[in-house]
C-alpha positions in Angstrom: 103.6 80.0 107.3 105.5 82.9 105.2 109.1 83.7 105.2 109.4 87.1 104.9 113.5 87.9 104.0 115.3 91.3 103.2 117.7 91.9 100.8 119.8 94.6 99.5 120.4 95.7 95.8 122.5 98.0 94.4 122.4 99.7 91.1 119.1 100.6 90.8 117.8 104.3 89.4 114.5 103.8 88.2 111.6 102.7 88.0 111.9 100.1 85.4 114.8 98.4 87.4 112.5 97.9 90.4 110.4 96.5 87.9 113.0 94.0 86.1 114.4 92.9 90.0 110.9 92.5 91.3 110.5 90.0 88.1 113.3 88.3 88.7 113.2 87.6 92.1 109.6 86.8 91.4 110.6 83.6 89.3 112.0 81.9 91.9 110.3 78.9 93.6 108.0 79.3 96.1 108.3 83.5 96.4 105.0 84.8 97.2 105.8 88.4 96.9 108.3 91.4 96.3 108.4 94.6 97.4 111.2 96.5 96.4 111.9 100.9 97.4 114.2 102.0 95.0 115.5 105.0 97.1 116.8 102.8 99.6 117.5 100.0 97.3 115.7 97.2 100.1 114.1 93.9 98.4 111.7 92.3 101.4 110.7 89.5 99.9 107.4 87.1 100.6 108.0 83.7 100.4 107.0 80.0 101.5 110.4 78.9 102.8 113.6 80.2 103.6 115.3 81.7 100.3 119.2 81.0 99.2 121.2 83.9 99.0 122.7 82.0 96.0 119.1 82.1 94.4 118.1 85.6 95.0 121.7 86.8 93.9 121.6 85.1 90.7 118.2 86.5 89.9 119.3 90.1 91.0 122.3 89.3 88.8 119.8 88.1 85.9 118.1 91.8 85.9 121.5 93.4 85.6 122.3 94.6 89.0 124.4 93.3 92.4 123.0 91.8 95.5 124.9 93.6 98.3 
């Protein structure tokens, strides 16, 4: 069954930081999918288990922006 987990990210403006968060986020173990809306800044994430905040922040942080 699918863990589906929402997140928050600030700093994005563009297209092509939805692109580098979504890639990111994606590398983590066991993530399935990403969807993120830049206008509101929301990262709902698809994944097989429950993620760490820990895991997610430090990909967020690895594209450049801030988990809030």
């Amino acid at each position: 069954m699918s863990n589906l987990s929402t997140w928050t990210v600030s700093g994005m403006t563009c297209g092509h930081c939805v692109a580098s968060v979504s890639e990111e986020i994606a590398e983590i173990d066991g993530v399935e999918d990403v969807a993120v809306e830049l206008d509101s800044g929301t990262v709902t994430v698809t994944s097989a288990g429950p993620l760490e905040r820990a895991d997610v922040d430090a990909a967020v942080t690895e594209a450049g922006y801030a988990l809030v």
